[in-house]
C-alpha positions as CSV (number, residue, x, y, z in Angstrom):
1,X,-95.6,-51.9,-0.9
2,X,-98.2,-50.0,-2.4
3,X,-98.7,-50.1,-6.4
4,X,-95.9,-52.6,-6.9
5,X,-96.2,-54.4,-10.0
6,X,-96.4,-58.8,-9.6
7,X,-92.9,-59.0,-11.5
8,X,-91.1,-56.9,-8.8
9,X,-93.2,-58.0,-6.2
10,X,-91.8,-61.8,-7.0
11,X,-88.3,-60.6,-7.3
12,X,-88.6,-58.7,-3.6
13,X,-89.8,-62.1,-2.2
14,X,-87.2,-64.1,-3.7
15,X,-84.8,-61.6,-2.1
16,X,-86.0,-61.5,1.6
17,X,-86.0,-65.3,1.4
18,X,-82.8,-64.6,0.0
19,X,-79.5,-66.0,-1.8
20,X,-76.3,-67.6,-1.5
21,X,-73.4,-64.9,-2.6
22,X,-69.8,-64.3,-2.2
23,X,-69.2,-61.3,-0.2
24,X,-65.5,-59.6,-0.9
25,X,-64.4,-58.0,2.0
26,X,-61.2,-54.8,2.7
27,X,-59.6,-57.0,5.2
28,X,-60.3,-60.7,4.8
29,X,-61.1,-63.5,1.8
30,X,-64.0,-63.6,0.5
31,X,-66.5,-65.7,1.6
32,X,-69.6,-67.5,1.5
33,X,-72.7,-65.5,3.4
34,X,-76.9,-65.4,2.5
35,X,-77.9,-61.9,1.4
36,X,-81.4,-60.3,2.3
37,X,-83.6,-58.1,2.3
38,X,-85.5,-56.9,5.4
39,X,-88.2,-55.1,3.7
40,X,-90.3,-53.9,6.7
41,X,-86.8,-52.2,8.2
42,X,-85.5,-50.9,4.6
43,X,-82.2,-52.9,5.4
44,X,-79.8,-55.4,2.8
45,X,-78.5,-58.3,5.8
46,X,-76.1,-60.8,5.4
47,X,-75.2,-63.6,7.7
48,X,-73.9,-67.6,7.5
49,X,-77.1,-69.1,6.4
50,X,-80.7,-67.5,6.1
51,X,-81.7,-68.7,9.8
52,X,-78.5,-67.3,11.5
53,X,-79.2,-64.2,14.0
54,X,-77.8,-61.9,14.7
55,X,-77.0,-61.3,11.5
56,X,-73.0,-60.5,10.7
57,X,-73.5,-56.9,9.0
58,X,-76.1,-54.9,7.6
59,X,-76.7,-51.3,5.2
60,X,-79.5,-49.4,5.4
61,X,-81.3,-48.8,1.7
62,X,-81.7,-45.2,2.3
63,X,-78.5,-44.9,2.6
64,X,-77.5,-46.4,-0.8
65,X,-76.4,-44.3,-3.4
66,X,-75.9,-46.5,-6.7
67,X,-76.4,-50.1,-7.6
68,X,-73.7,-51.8,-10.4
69,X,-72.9,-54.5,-12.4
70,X,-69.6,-55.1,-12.9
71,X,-66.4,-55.4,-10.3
72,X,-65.7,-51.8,-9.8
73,X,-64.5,-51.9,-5.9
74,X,-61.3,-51.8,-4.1
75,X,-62.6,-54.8,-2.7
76,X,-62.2,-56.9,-5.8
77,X,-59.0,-55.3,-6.4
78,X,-57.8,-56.6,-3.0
79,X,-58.2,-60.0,-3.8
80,X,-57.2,-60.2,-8.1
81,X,-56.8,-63.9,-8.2
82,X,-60.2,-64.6,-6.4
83,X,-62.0,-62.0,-8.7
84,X,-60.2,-63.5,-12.2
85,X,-62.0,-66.9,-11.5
86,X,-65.6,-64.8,-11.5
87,X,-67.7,-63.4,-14.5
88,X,-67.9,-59.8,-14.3
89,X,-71.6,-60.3,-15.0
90,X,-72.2,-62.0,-12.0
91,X,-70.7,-59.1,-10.0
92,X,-72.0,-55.8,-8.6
93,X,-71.4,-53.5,-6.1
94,X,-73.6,-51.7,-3.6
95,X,-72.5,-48.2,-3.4
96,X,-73.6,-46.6,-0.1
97,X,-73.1,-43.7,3.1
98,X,-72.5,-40.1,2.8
99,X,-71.8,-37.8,0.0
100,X,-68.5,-37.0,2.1
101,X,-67.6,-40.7,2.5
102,X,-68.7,-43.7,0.1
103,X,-68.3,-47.4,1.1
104,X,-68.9,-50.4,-1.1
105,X,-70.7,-53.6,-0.9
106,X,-69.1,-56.1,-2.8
107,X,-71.3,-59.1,-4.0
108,X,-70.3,-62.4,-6.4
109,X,-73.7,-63.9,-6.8
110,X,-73.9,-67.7,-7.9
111,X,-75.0,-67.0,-11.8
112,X,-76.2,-64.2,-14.0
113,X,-79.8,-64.2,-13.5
114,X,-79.3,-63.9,-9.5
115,X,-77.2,-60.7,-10.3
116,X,-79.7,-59.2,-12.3
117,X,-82.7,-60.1,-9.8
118,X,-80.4,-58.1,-7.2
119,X,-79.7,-55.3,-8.9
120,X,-83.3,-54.8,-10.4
121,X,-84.6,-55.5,-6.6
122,X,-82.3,-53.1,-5.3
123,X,-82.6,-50.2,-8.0
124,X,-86.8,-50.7,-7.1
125,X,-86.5,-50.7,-3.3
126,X,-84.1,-47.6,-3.3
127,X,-86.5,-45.1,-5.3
128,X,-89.1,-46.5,-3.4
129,X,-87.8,-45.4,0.1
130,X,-86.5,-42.0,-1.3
131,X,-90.4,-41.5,-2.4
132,X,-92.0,-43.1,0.6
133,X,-94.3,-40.8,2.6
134,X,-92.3,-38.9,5.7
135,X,-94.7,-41.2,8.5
136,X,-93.7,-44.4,6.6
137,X,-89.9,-43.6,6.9
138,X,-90.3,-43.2,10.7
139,X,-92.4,-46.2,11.2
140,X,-90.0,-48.5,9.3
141,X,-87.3,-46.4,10.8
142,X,-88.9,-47.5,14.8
143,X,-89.4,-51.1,13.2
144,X,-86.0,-51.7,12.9
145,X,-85.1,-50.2,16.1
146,X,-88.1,-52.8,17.5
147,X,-86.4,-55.9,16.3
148,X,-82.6,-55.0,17.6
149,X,-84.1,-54.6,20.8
150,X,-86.6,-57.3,21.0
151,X,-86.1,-60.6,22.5
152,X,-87.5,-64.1,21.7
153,X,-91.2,-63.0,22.2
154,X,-91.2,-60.2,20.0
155,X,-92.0,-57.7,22.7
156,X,-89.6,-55.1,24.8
157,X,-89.4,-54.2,28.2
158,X,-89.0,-51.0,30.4
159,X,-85.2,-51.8,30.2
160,X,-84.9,-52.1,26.7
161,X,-86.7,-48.7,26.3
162,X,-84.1,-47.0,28.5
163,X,-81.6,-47.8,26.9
164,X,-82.9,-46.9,23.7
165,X,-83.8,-43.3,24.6
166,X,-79.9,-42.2,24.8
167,X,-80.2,-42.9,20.8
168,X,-82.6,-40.1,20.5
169,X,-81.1,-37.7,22.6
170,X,-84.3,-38.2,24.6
171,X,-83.6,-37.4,28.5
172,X,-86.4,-38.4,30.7
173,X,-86.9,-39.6,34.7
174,X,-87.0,-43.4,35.3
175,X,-90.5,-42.7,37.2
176,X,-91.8,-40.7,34.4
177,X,-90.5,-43.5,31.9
178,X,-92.5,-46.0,34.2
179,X,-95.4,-44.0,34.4
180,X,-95.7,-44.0,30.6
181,X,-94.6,-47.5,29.8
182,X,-97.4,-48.7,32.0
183,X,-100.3,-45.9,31.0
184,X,-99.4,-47.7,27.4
185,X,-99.1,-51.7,28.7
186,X,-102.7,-52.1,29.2
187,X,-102.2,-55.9,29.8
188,X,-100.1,-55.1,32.6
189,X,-97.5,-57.9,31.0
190,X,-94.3,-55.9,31.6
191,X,-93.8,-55.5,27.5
192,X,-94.6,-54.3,24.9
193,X,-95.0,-55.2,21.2
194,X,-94.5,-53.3,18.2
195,X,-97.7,-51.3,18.3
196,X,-97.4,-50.1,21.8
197,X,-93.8,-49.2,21.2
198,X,-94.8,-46.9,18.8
199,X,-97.5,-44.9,20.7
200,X,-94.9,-45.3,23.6
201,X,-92.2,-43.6,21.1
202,X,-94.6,-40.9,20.5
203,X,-95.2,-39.8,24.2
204,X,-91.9,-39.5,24.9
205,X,-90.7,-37.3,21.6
206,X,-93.8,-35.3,21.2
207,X,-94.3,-34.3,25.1
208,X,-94.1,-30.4,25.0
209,X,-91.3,-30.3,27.6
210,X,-88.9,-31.9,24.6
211,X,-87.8,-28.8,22.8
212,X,-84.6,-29.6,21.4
213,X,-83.1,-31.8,19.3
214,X,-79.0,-31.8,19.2
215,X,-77.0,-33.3,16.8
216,X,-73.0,-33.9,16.7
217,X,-69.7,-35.7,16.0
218,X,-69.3,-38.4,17.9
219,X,-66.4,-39.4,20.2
220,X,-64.7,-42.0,18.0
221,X,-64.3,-38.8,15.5
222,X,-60.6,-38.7,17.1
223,X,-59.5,-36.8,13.8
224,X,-62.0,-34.4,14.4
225,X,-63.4,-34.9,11.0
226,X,-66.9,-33.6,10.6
227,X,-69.9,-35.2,9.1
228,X,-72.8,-33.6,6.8
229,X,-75.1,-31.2,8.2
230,X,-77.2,-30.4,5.6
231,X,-79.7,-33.6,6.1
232,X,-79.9,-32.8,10.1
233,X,-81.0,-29.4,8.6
234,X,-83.4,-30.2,6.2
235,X,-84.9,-32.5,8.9
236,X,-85.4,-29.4,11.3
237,X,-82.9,-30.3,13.9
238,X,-82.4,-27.0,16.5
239,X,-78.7,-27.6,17.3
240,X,-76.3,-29.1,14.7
241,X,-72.6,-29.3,16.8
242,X,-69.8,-29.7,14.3
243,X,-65.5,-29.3,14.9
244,X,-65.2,-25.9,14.5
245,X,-61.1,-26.6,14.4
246,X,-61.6,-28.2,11.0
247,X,-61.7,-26.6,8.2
248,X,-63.4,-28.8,6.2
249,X,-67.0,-28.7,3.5
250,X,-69.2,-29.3,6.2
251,X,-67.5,-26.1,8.4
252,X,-67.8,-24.1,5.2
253,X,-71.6,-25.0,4.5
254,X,-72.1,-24.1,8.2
255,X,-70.7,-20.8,8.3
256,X,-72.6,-20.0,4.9
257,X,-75.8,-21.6,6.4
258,X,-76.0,-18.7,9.5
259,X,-74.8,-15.8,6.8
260,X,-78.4,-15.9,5.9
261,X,-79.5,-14.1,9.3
262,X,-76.3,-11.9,9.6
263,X,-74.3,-14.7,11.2
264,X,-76.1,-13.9,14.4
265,X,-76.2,-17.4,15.9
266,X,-79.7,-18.5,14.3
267,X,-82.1,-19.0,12.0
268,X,-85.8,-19.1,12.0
269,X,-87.6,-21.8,11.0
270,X,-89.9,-22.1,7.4
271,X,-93.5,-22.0,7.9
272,X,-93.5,-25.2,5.8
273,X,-91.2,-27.1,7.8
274,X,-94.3,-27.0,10.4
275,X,-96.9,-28.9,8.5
276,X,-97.4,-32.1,9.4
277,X,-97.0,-33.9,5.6
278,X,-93.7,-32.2,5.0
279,X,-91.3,-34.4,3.3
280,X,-87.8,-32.5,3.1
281,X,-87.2,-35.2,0.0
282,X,-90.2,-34.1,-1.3
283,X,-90.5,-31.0,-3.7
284,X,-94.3,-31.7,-3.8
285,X,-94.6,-31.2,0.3
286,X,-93.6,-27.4,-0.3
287,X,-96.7,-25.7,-0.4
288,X,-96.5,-21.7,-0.7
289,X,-92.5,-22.2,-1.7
290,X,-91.3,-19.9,-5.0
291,X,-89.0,-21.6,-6.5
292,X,-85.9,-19.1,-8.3
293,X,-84.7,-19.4,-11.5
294,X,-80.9,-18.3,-11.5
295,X,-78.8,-17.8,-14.6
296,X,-74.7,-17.4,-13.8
297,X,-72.2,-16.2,-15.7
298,X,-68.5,-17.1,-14.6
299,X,-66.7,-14.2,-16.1
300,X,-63.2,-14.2,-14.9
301,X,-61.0,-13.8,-11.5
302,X,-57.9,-12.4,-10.4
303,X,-54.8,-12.8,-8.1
304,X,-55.4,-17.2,-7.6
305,X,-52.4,-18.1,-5.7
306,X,-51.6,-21.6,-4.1
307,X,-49.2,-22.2,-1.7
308,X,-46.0,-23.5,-2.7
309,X,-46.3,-23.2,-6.5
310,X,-45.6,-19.2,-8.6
311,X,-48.4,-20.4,-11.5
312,X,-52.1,-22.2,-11.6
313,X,-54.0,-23.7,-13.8
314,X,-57.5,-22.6,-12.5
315,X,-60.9,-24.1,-12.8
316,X,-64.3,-22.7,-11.1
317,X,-66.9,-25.3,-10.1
318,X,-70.4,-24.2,-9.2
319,X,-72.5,-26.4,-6.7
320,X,-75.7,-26.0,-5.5
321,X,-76.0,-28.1,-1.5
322,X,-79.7,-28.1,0.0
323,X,-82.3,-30.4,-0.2
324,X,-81.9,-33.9,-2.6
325,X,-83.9,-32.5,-5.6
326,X,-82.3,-29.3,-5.1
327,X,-78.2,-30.4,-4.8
328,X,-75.6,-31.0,-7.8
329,X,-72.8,-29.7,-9.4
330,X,-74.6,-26.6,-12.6
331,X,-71.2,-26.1,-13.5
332,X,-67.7,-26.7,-14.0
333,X,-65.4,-25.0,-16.6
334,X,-62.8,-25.2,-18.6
335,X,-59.3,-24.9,-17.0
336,X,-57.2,-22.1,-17.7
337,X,-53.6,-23.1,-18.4
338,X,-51.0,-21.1,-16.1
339,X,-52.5,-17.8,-15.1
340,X,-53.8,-17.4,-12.3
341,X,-53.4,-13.6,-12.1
342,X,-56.2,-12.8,-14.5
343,X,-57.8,-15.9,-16.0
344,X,-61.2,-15.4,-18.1
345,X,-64.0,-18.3,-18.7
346,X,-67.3,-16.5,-19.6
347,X,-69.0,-19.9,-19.0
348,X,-72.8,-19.5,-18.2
349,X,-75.0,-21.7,-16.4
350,X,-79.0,-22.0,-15.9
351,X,-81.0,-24.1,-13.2
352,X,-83.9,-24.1,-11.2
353,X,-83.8,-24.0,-6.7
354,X,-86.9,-25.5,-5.6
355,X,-86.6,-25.0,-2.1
356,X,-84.4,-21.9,-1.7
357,X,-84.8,-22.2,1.9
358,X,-82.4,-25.2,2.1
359,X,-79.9,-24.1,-1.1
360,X,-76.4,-23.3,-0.4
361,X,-74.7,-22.2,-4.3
362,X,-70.4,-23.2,-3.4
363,X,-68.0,-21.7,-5.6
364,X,-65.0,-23.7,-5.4
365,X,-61.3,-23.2,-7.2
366,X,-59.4,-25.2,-8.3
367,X,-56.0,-25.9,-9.7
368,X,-55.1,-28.4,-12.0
369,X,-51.3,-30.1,-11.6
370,X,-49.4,-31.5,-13.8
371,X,-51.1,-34.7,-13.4
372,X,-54.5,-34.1,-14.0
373,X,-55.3,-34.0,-10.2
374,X,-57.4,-30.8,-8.6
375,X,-55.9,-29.2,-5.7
376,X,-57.9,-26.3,-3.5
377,X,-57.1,-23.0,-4.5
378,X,-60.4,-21.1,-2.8
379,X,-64.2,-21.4,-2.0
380,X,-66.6,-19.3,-1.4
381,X,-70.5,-20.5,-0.4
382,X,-73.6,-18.4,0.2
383,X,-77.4,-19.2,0.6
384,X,-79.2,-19.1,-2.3
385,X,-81.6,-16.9,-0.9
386,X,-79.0,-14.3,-0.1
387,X,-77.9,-13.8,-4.0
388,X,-79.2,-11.0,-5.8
389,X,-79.3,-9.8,-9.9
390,X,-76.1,-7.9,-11.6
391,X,-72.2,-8.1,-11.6
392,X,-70.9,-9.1,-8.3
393,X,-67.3,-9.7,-7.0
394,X,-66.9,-13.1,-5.2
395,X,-64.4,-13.0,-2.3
396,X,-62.7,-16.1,-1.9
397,X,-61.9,-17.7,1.0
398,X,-59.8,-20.7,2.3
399,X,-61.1,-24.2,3.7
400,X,-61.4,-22.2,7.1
401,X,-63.8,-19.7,5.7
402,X,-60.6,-16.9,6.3
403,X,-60.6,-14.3,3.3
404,X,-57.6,-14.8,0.3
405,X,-56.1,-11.7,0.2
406,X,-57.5,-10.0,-3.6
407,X,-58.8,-13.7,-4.8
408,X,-62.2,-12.9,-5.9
409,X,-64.5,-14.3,-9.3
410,X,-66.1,-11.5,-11.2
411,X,-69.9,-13.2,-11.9
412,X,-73.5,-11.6,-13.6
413,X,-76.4,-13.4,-11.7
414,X,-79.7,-13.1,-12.6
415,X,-82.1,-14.5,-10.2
416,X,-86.0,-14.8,-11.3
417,X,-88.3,-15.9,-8.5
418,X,-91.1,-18.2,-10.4
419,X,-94.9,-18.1,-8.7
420,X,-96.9,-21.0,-8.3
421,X,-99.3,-19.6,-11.0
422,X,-96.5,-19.4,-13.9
423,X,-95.5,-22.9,-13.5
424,X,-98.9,-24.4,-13.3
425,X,-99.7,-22.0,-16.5
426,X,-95.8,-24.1,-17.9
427,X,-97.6,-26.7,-16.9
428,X,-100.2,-26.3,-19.0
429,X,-98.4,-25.1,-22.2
430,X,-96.7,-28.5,-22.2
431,X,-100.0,-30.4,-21.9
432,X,-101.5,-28.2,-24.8
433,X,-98.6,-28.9,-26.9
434,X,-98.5,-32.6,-26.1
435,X,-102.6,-33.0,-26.8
């Protein structure tokens, strides 16, 4: 880990060596597991003692959204009595998973220094593999594919290898396979280790007859829910399958994300996309990108109608969905108590896209019950790219993307695309001021 500071450094080896904890679980009591940290893979392991393999469960550290003190689960809920007996700070929970659906990792650890080495550890090692360098993120990526697959040698075979490839969506010939594996096993051994895995891994996905990569639900989806797209986007995936008989965010995002090119079935890719150092989690990767400045002004709308109730109590919430730095909610107003026929906010909000190739702006309306609760009144989600400056009406739409009869927002957008020369001439107004 490059540029790590000694502290950290002894805190991330104390927690790959790792620590006895109490792990709450949904289903089950809690019990008694080591906790880990696998720092080559970018994975938090658990297990019965430190030596146990395979391990009983693990989360990947990319995929971890917040670290907390504190016993803020339903998984501490489940079990009160267990939870009373604990100090709250020895408690914290691993938030982690999509944006669409959050788990929790719920962890008792023996005293209050042990909780605060995990959570300092943890904080650390999740900015450092949102900042880590594209080739790294593959490489730790294959590394943890390497171990699952290899046996007591360290090495895999021709076997293993085949069965991998269906993980990839990578189709190839078992005599072509063969003829690779042994062009890269110079020792004619039969196996290979981590090294020769990789240049192995790079043959196979890099051979110009692989055009393709194809993403989508898989079987066990038998609700037919949908996951996100955006990230299989923003990582240049060709073919991105969803439901299409859900109507859902991630339908909506999709049928905003082809509007761009006249909803013709495609879009072409961004000359950046092709350099070999981009990073889609990297602003600084985006060489030759404007970024646009947009100011938006939610005026009013008319004719908001939910089924099954004469009156709402309307809210407008404006998010921006595209690449990490890019995506949050810019806005949410005030509601408007019972009209929905005519309601008026003339709410404004200012932010900065810097990669407009990947931002999606969502208008959604809502209603607010009785209760506090927000119910789905309309959306209505277009690529960034595709706004333009004045007073524009805002069809809405439902959650299948169909058009609400007269439900529209009245906005003002002004969009200002920003050069590379004004913000390193910003840049150098601040460091003027500042000296």
């Amino acid at each position: 880990m490059n540029g790590i500071i000694p502290e950290m450094e002894q805190i991330i080896s104390q927690l790959e060596r790792g620590t006895v904890v109490t792990k709450f679980f949904p289903r089950k009591r809690p019990e008694k597991k080591t906790l880990m940290i696998r720092r080559e893979t970018r994975q938090i392991v658990w297990s019965r003692s430190a030596t146990s393999r395979p391990f009983d469960g693990s989360v990947e550290i990319r995929e971890v959204k917040e670290v907390r003190i504190g016993k803020q689960s339903k998984d501490f809920e489940k079990w009160p009595e267990d939870a009373k007996r604990i100090e709250n700070l020895r408690c914290f929970v691993i938030y982690y998973g999509s944006e669409f659906r959050l788990k929790t990792l719920s962890i008792s650890a023996l005293s209050e220094k042990e909780c605060e080495l995990w959570v300092k550890g943890l904080r650390h090692l999740v900015q450092d593999t949102i900042n880590a360098p594209y080739p790294l993120q593959v490489e730790r990526w294959l590394r943890k594919e390497f171990y699952a697959m290899e046996n007591s040698r360290e090495t895999v075979t021709l076997k293993d290898v085949k069965a991998f490839l269906p993980r990839v969506n990578c189709k190839i010939a078992t005599n072509r396979l063969r003829e690779l594996f042994q062009e890269v096993d110079t020792r004619n051994r039969n196996e290979l280790g981590f090294d020769d895995f990789v240049i192995l891994y790079h043959k196979l996905m890099f051979d110009q007859n692989i055009q393709f990569s194809r993403v989508y639900p898989k079987g066990q989806r038998i609700d037919s829910s949908n996951y996100n797209p955006v990230p299989m986007w923003n990582s240049g995936c060709q073919m991105v399958a969803l439901n299409y008989q859900t109507g859902d965010k991630s339908m909506q995002l999709n049928q905003a994300k082809f509007k761009e090119n006249g909803n013709c079935g495609y879009l072409l890719k961004p000359e950046f996309m092709f350099r070999h150092d981009f990073n889609p989690y990297d602003k600084n990767t985006l060489y030759g990108v404007e970024s646009l400045k947009i100011s938006l002004k939610i005026i009013g709308a008319r004719h908001l109608l939910r089924s099954g109730r004469g009156t709402v109590s309307p809210s407008v919430e404006i998010e921006i969905i595209g690449a990490d730095f890019d995506s949050g909610t810019k806005l949410t107003t005030r509601t408007i108590q019972d009209n929905g026929f005519n309601p008026m906010w003339n709410e404004t909000c200012e932010f900065e896209t810097f990669n407009p190739y990947f931002a999606l702006i969502r208008f959604l309306v809502q209603d607010e019950d009785m209760f506090g609760d927000s119910n789905f009144i309309g959306q209505a989600t277009y690529p960034v790219r595709c706004l333009r400056t004045g007073y524009r009406s805002v069809p809405l739409k439902n959650m299948y993307s169909e058009d609400l009869e007269l439900a529209s927002l009245l906005v003002h957008i002004n969009v200002t695309t920003l050069s590379i020369i004004y913000k390193l001439l910003v840049k150098w107004n601040v460091y003027c001021n500042s000296a």
